[in-house]
PARO-881403 format. One record per residue (C-alpha): residue number from 1; residue in three letters; x, y, z. Coordinates in steps of 0.5 Angstrom, whole numbers, padded with zeros to 4 digits. Example, Ala and Ser with C-alpha at 12.3 -4.5 7.8 and 13.67 -1.06 7.14 Angstrom:
! residues 2
<i 1, aa ALA, xx 0025, yy -0009, zz 0016>;
<i 2, aa SER, xx 0027, yy -0002, zz 0014>;
//
This chain:
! residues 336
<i 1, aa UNK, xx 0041, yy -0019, zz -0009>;
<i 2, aa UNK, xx 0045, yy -0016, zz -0003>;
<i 3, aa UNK, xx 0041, yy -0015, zz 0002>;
<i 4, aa UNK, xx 0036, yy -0022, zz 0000>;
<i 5, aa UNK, xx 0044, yy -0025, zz 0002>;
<i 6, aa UNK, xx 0042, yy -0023, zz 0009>;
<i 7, aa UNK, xx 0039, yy -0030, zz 0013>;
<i 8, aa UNK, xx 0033, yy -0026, zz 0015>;
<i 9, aa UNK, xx 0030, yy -0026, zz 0008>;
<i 10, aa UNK, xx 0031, yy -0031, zz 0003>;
<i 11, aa UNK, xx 0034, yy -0038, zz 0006>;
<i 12, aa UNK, xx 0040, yy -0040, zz 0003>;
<i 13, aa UNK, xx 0041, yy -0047, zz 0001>;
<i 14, aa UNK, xx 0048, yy -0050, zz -0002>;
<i 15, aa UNK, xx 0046, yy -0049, zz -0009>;
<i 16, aa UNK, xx 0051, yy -0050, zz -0014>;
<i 17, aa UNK, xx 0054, yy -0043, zz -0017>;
<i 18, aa UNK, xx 0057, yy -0046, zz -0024>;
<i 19, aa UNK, xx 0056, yy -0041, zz -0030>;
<i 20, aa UNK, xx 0050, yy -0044, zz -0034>;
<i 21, aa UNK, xx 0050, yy -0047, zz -0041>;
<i 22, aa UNK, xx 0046, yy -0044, zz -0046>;
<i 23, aa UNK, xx 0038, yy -0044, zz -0045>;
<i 24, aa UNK, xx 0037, yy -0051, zz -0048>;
<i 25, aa UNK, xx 0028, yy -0051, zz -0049>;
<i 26, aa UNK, xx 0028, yy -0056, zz -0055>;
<i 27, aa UNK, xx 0023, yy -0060, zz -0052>;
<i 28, aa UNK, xx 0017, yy -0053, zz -0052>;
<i 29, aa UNK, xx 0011, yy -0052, zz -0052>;
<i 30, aa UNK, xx 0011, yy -0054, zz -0046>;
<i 31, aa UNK, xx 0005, yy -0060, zz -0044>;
<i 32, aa UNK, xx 0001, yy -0057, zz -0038>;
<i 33, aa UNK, xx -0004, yy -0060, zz -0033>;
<i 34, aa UNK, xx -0009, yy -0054, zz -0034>;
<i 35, aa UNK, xx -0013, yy -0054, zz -0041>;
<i 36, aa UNK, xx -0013, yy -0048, zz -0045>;
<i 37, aa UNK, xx -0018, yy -0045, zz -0041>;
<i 38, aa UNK, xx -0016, yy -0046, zz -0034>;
<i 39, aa UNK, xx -0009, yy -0043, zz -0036>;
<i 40, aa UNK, xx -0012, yy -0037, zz -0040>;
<i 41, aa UNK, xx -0016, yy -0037, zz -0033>;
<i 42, aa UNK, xx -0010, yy -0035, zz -0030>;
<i 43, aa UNK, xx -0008, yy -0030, zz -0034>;
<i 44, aa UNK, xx -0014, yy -0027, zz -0034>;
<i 45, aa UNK, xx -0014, yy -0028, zz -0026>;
<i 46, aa UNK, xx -0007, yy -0023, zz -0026>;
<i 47, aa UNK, xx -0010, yy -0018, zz -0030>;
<i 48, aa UNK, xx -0016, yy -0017, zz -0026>;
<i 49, aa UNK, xx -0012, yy -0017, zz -0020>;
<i 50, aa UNK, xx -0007, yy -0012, zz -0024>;
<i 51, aa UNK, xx -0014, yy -0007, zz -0026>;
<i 52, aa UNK, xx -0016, yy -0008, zz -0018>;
<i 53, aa UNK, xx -0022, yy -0013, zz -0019>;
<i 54, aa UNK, xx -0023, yy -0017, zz -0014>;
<i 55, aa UNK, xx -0022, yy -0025, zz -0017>;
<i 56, aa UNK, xx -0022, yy -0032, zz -0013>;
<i 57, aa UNK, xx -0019, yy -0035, zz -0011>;
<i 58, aa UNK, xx -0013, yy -0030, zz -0011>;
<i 59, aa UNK, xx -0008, yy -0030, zz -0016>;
<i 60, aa UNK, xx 0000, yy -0033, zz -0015>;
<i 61, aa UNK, xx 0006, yy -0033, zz -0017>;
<i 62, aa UNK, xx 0014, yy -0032, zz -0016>;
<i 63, aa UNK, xx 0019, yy -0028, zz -0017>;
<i 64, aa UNK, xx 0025, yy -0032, zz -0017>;
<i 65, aa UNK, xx 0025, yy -0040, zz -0016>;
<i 66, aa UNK, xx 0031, yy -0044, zz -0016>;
<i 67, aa UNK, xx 0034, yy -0051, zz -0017>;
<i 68, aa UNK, xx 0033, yy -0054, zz -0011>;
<i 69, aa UNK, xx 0026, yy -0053, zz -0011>;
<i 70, aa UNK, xx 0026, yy -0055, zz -0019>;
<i 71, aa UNK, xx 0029, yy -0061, zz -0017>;
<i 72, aa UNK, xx 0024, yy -0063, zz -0011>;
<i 73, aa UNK, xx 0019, yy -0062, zz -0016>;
<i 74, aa UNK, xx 0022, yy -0067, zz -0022>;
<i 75, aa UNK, xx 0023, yy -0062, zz -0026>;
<i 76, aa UNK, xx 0029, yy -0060, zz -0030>;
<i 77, aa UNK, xx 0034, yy -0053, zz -0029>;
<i 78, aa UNK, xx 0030, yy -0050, zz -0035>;
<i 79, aa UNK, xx 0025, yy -0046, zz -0037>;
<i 80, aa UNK, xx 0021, yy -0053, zz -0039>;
<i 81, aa UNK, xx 0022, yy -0054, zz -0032>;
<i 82, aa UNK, xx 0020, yy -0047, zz -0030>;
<i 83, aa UNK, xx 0013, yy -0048, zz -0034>;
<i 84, aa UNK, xx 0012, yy -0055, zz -0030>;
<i 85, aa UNK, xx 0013, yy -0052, zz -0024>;
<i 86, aa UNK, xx 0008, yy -0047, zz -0024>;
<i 87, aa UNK, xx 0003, yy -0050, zz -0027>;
<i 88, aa UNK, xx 0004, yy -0057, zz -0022>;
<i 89, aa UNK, xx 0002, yy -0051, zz -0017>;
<i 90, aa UNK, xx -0003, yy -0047, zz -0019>;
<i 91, aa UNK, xx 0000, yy -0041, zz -0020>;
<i 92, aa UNK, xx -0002, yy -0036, zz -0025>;
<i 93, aa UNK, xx 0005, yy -0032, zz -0027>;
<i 94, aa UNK, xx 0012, yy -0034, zz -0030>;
<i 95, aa UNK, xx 0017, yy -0029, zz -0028>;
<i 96, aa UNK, xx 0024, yy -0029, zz -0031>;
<i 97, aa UNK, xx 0030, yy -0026, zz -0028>;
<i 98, aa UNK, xx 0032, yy -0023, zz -0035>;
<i 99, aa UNK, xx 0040, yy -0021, zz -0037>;
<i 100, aa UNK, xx 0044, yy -0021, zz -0043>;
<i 101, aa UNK, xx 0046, yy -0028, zz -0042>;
<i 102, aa UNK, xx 0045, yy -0034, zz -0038>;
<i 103, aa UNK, xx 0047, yy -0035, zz -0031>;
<i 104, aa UNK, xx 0046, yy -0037, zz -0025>;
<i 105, aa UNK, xx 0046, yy -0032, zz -0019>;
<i 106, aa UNK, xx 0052, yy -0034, zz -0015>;
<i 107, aa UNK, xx 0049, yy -0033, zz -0007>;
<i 108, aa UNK, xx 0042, yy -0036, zz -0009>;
<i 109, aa UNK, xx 0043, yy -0040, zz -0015>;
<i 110, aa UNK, xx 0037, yy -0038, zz -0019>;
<i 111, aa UNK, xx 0037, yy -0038, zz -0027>;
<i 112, aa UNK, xx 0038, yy -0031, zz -0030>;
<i 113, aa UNK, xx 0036, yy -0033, zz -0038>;
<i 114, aa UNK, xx 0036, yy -0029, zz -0045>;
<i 115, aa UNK, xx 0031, yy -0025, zz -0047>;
<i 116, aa UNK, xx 0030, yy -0031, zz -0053>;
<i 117, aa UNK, xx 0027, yy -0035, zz -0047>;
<i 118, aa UNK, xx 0022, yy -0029, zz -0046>;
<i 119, aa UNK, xx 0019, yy -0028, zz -0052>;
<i 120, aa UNK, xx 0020, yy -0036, zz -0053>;
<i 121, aa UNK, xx 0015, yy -0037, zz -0046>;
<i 122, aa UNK, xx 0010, yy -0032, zz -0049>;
<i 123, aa UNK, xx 0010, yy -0036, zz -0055>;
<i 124, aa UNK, xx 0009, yy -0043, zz -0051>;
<i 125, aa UNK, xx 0005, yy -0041, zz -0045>;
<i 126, aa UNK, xx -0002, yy -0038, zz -0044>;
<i 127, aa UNK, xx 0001, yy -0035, zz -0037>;
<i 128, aa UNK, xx 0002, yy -0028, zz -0035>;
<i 129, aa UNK, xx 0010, yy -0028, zz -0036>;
<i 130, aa UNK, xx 0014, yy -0022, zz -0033>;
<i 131, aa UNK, xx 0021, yy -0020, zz -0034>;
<i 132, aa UNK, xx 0025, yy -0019, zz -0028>;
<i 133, aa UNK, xx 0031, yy -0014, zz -0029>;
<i 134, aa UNK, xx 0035, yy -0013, zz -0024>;
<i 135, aa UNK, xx 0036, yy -0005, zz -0024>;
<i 136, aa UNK, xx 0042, yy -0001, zz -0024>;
<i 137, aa UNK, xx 0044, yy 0001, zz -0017>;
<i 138, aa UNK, xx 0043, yy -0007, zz -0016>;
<i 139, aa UNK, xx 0048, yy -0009, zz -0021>;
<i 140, aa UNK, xx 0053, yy -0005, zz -0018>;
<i 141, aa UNK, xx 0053, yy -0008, zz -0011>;
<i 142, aa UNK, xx 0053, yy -0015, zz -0014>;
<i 143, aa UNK, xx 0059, yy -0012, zz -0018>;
<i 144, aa UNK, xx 0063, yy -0008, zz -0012>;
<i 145, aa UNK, xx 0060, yy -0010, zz -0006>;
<i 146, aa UNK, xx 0055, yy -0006, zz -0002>;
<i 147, aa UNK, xx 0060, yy -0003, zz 0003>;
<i 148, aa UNK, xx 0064, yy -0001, zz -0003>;
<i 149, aa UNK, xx 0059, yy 0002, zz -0006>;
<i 150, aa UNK, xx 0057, yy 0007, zz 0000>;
<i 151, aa UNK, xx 0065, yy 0008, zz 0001>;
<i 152, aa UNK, xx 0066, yy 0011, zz -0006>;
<i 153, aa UNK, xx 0059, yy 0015, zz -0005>;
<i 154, aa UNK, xx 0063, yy 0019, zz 0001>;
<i 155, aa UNK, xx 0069, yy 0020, zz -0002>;
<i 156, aa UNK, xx 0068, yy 0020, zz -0010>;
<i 157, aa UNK, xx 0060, yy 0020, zz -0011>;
<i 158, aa UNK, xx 0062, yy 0022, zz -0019>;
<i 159, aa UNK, xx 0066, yy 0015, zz -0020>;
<i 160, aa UNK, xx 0059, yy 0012, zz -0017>;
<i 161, aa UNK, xx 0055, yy 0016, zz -0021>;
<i 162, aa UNK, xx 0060, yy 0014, zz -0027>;
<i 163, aa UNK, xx 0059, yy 0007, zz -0026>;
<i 164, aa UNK, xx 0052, yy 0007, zz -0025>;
<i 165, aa UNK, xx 0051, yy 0011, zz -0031>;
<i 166, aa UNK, xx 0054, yy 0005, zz -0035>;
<i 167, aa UNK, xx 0050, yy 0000, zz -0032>;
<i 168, aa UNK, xx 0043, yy 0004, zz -0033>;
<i 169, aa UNK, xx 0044, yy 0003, zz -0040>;
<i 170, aa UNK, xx 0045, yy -0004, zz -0039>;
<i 171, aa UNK, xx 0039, yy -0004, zz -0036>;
<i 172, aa UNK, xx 0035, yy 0001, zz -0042>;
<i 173, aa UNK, xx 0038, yy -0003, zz -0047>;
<i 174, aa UNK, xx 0036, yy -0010, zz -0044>;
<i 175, aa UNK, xx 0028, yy -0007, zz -0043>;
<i 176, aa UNK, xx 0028, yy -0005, zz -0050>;
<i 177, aa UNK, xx 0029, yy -0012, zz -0052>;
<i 178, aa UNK, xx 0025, yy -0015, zz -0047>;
<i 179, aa UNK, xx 0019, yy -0010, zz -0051>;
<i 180, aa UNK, xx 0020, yy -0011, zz -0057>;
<i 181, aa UNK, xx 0017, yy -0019, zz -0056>;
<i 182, aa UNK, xx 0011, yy -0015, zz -0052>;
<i 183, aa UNK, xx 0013, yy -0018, zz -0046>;
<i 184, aa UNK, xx 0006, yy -0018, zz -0040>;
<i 185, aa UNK, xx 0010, yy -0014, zz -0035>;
<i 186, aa UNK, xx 0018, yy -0012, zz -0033>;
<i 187, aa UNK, xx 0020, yy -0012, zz -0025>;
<i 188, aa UNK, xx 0025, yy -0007, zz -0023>;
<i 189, aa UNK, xx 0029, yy -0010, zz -0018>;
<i 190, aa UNK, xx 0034, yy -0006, zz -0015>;
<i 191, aa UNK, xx 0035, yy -0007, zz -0007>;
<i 192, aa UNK, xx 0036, yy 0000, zz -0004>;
<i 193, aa UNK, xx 0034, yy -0002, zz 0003>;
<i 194, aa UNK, xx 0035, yy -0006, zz 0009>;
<i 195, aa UNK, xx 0031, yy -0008, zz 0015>;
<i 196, aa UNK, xx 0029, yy -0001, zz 0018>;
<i 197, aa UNK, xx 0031, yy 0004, zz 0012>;
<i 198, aa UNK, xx 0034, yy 0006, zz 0006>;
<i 199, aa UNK, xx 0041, yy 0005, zz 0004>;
<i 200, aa UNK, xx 0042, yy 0011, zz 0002>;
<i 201, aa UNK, xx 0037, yy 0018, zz 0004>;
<i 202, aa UNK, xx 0031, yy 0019, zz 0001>;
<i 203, aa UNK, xx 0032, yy 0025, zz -0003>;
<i 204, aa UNK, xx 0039, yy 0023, zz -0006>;
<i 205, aa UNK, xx 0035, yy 0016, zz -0008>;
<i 206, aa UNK, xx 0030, yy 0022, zz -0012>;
<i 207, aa UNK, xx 0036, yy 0026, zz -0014>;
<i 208, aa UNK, xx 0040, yy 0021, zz -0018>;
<i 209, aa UNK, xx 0036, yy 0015, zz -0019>;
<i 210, aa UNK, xx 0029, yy 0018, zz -0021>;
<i 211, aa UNK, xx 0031, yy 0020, zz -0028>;
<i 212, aa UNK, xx 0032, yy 0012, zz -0029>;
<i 213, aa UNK, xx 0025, yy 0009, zz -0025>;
<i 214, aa UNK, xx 0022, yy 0015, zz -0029>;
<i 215, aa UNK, xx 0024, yy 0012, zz -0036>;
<i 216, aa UNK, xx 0024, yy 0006, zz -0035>;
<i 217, aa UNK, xx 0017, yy 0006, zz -0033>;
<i 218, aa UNK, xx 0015, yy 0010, zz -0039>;
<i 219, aa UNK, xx 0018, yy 0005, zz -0044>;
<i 220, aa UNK, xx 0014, yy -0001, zz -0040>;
<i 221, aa UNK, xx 0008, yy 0002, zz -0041>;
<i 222, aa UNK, xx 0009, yy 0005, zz -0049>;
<i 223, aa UNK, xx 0009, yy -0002, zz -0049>;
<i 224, aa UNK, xx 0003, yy -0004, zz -0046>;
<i 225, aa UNK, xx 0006, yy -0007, zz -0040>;
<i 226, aa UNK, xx 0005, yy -0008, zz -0033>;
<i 227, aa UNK, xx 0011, yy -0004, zz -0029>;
<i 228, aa UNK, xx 0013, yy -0007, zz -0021>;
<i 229, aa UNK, xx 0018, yy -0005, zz -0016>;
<i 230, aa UNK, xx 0022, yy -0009, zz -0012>;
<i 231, aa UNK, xx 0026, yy -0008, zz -0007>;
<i 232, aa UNK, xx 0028, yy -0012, zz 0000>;
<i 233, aa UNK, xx 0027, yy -0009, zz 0006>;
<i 234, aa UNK, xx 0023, yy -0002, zz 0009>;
<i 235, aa UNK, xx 0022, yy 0002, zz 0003>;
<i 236, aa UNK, xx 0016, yy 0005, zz 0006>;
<i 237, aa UNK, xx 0019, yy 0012, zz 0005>;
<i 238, aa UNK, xx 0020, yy 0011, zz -0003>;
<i 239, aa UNK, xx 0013, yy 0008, zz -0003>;
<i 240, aa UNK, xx 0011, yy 0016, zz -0005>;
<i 241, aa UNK, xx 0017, yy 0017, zz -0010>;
<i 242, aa UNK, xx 0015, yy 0010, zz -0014>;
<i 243, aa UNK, xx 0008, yy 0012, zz -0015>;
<i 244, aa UNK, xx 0010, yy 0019, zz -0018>;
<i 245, aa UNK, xx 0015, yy 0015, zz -0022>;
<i 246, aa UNK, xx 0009, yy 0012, zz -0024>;
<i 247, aa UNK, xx 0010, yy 0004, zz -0023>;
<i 248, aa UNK, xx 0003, yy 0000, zz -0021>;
<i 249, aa UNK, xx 0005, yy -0004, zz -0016>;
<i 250, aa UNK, xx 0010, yy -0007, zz -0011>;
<i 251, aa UNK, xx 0013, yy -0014, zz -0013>;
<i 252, aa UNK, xx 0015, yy -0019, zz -0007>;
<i 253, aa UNK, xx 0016, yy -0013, zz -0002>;
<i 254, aa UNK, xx 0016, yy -0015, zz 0006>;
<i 255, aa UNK, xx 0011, yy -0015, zz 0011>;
<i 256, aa UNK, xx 0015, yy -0014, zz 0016>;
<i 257, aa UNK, xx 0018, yy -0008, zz 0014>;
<i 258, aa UNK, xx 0013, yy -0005, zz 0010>;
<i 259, aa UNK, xx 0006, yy -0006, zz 0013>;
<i 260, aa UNK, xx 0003, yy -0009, zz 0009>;
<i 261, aa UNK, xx -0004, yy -0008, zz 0011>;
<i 262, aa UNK, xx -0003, yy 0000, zz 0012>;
<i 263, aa UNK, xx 0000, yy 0000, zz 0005>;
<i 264, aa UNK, xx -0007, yy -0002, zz 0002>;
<i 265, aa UNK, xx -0010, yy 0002, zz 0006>;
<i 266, aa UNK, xx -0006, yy 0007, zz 0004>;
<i 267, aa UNK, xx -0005, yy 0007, zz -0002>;
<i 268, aa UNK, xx -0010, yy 0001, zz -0004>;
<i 269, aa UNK, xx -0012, yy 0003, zz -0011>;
<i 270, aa UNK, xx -0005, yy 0006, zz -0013>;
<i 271, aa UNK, xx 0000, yy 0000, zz -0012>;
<i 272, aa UNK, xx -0001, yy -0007, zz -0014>;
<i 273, aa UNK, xx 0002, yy -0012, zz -0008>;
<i 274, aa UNK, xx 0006, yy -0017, zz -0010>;
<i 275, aa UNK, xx 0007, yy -0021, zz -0004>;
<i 276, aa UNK, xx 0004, yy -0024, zz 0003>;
<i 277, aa UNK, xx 0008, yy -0030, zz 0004>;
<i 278, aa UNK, xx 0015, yy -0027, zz 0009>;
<i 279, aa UNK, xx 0021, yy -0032, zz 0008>;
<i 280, aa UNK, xx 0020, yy -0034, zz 0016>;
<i 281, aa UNK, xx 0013, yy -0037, zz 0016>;
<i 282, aa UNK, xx 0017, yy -0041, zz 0009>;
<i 283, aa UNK, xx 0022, yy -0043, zz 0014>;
<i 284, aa UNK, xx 0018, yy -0046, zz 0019>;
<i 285, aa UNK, xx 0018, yy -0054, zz 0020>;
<i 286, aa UNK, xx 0011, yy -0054, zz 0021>;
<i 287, aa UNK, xx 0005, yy -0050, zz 0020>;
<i 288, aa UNK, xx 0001, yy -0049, zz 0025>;
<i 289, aa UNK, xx -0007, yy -0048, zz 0023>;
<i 290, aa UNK, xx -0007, yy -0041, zz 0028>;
<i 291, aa UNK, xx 0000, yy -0039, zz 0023>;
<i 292, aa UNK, xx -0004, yy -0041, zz 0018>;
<i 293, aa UNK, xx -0011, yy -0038, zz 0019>;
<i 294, aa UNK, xx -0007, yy -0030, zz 0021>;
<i 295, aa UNK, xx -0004, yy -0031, zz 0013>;
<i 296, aa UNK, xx -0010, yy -0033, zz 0010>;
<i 297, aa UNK, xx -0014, yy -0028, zz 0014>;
<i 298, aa UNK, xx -0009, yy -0022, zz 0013>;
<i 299, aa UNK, xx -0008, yy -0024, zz 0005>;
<i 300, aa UNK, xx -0016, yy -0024, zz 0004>;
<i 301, aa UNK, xx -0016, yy -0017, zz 0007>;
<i 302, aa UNK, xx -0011, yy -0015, zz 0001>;
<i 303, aa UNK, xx -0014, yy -0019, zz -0003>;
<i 304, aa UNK, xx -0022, yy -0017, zz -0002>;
<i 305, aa UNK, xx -0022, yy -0010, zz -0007>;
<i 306, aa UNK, xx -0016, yy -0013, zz -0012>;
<i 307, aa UNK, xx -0009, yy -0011, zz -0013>;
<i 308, aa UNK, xx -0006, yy -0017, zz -0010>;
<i 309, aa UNK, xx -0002, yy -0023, zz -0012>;
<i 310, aa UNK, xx -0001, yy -0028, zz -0007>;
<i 311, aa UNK, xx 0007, yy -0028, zz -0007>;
<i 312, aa UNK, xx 0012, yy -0030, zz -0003>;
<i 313, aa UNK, xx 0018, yy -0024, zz -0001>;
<i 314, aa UNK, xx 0024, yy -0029, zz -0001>;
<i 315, aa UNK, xx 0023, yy -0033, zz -0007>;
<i 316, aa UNK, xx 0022, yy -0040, zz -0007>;
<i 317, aa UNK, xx 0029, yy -0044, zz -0007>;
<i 318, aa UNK, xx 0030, yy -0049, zz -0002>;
<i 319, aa UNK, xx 0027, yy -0056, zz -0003>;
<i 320, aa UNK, xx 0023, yy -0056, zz 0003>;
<i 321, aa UNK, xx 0019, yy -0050, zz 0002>;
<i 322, aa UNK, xx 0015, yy -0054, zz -0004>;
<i 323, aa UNK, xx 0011, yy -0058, zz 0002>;
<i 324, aa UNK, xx 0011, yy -0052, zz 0006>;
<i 325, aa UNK, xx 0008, yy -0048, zz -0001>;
<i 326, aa UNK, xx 0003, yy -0052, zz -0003>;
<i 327, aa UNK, xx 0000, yy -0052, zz 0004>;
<i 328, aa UNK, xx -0001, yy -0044, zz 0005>;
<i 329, aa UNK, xx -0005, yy -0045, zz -0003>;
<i 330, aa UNK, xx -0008, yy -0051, zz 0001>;
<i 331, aa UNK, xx -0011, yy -0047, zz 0007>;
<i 332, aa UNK, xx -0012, yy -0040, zz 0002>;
<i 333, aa UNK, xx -0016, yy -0043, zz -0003>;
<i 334, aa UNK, xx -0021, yy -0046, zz 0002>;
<i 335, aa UNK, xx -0027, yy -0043, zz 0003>;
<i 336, aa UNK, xx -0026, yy -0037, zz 0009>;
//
């Protein structure tokens, strides 16, 4: 997504960008470390977290992983492979990028997959699995570019709006058939802002994209699912809008930009967050314990009442961020 391109949030790694070939999953259900037991667990560990009930140890998942990481792990480009990682480090969520068809991002190289992948994933695994849909603001600056989208917003706003209407449809359509396999939950990516502030007003984002969040996330609740957010940067002045849309949370929203301690003060009993991990401290080398111990502090503090799921805000894409992962889980599942 555009503003995740940007170096200061997600860290870009020289993945291959070559179209994908179809979803190859003959060798499902997949084989887990947990047993049945621990991995339902997990799922009811999401849950919790999602009714705000305290759970222990906090939750995890990620939004986004890529091929490189995959393969630092051993594990295959696939959902197979996906399912493998998880479950080698603890998380308790599977979340898809979800399209019509099968690519790979063309900047960060993730896996978009079918919704054949959704509703093979909730029939092989007992993880809480999400459906990430990117929205259609989003859509339209990965097709035209986020300058030009701002150039036609000024000079003709009705060919935006034209285009936008397409891809909003796109979106429904996809939703609905991502529900019709009763998926646990669907995130609604859609970057509307950079490091200090909405691309556009808040009020024009009201005006013109409200009626989408607005139905979509009626759609994800008629079908007894969780509804989250997601977009990069300071979104903090959207944060009233999203809880009048009715969404439950924020997913892989950024600490720096947003506070996230004043969000779960403010708003802690209305928004789930999805986050606490920001993509410099996944970038760093070396841990140092201080670092460690100020992450582990400020992640138990969001966690203490539920509403959180220990995420990172970048995604988790460069081989190095395997180690570097599984030593915050380390240093956040020890006792405080």
């Amino acid at each position: 997504m555009f503003w995740r391109w940007y170096p200061q949030s997600r860290i870009i790694t020289g993945i291959s960008t070559t179209h994908c070939p179809q979803d190859s999953r003959s060798d499902l259900p997949v084989e887990t470390k947990r047993n049945q037991q621990d991995a339902q667990t997990g799922f009811r560990r999401i849950t919790a977290a999602l009714h705000h009930h305290p759970t222990a140890p906090i939750p995890k998942g990620e939004l986004w992983l890529g091929a490189d990481i995959l393969q630092m792990a051993g594990y295959e480009d696939s959902l197979n492979g996906r399912v493998r990682l998880i479950k080698h480090l603890e998380q308790d969520m599977l979340c898809l990028p979800t399209d019509m068809t099968s690519y790979r991002h063309k900047m960060l190289g993730y896996r978009y997959f079918t919704v054949s992948a959704v509703k093979e994933a909730l029939a092989a695994t007992d993880l809480f699995v999400m459906a990430v849909i990117d929205g259609p603001f989003q859509r339209l600056v990965e097709k035209e570019g986020l300058m030009a989208v701002f150039g036609g917003w000024v000079r003709d706003r009705e060919d935006v709006l034209k285009a936008y209407e397409n891809e909003r449809k796109h979106v429904l359509n996809l939703l609905a058939d991502c529900l019709e396999y009763a998926v646990h939950g669907v995130v609604i990516a859609d970057d509307l802002a950079g490091d200090t502030a909405t691309f556009l007003d808040p009020v024009e984002i009201d005006k013109h994209f409200s009626h989408f969040y607005i139905q979509a996330v009626s759609e994800i609740h008629s079908g007894n699912a969780v509804a989250l957010f997601h977009s990069c940067g300071n979104i903090s002045k959207l944060i009233p809008q999203l809880i009048g849309h009715g969404f439950d949370g924020l997913a892989a929203v950024q600490d720096r930009a947003n506070d996230l301690l004043q969000l779960k003060t403010q708003y802690g009993s209305r928004l789930v967050l999805m986050a606490g991990i920001e993509g410099e401290i996944l970038a760093q080398n070396e841990l140092s314990l201080s670092d460690l111990e100020k992450l582990k502090e400020r992640c138990h503090f969001m966690a203490r009442d539920g509403g959180f799921i220990l995420s990172s805000a970048c995604g988790l894409y460069a081989g190095g961020f395997l180690e570097r992962i599984k030593k915050i889980y380390r240093s956040m599942d020890s006792h405080p």
